[in-house]
C-alpha positions as CSV (number, residue, x, y, z in Angstrom):
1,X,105.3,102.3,116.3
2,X,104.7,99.5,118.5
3,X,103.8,101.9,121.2
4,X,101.4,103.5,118.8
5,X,100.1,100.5,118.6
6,X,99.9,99.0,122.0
7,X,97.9,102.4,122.6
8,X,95.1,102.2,119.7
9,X,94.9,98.4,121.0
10,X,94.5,99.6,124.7
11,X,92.0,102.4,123.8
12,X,89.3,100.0,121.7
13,X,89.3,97.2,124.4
14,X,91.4,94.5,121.4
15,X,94.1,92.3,122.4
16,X,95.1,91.8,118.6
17,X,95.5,93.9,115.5
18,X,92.4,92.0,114.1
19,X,89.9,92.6,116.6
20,X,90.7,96.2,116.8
21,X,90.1,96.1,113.3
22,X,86.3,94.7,114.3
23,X,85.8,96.8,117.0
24,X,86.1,99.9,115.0
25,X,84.2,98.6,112.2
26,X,81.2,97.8,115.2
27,X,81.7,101.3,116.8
28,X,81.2,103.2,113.2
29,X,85.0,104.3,113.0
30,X,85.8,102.2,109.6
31,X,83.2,101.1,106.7
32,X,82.2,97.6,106.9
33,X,82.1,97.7,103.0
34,X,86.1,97.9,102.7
35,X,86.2,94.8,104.7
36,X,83.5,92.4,102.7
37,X,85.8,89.7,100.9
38,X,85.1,89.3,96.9
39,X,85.0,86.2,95.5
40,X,87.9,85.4,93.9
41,X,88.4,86.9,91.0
42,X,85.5,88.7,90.8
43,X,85.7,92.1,89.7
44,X,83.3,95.6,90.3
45,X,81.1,96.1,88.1
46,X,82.7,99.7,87.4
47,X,86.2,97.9,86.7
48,X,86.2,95.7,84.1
49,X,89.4,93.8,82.4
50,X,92.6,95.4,82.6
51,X,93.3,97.4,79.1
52,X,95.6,95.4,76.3
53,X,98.3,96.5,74.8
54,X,97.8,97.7,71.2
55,X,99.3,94.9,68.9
56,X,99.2,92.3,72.0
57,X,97.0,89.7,72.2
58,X,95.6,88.4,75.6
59,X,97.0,84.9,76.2
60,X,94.7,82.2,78.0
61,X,96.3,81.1,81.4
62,X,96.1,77.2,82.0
């Protein structure tokens, strides 16, 4: 594995997993929209709250 990885490193011009992870992202090989951080606990809008239980009631966290 570290081979593998020494290679995609060597190929994209990164010295680190990270910037390799920029580089493709600037040459078009990865979405940049994967990447954007959420704020925390933000959610899509397509998501919503996570289902509850029938006969469970949500409790608040403090």
């Amino acid at each position: 594995m570290k081979n593998h990885t020494s290679s995609i490193l060597a190929k994209l011009g990164a010295r680190d997993r990270t910037r390799a992870v920029l580089k493709a992202i600037e040459l078009g090989y990865l979405p940049r929209e994967i990447f954007e951080p959420r704020s925390v606990g933000a959610l899509p809008a397509e998501e919503g709250p996570p289902p509850q239980h029938p006969g469970k009631q949500a409790v608040p966290i403090r």
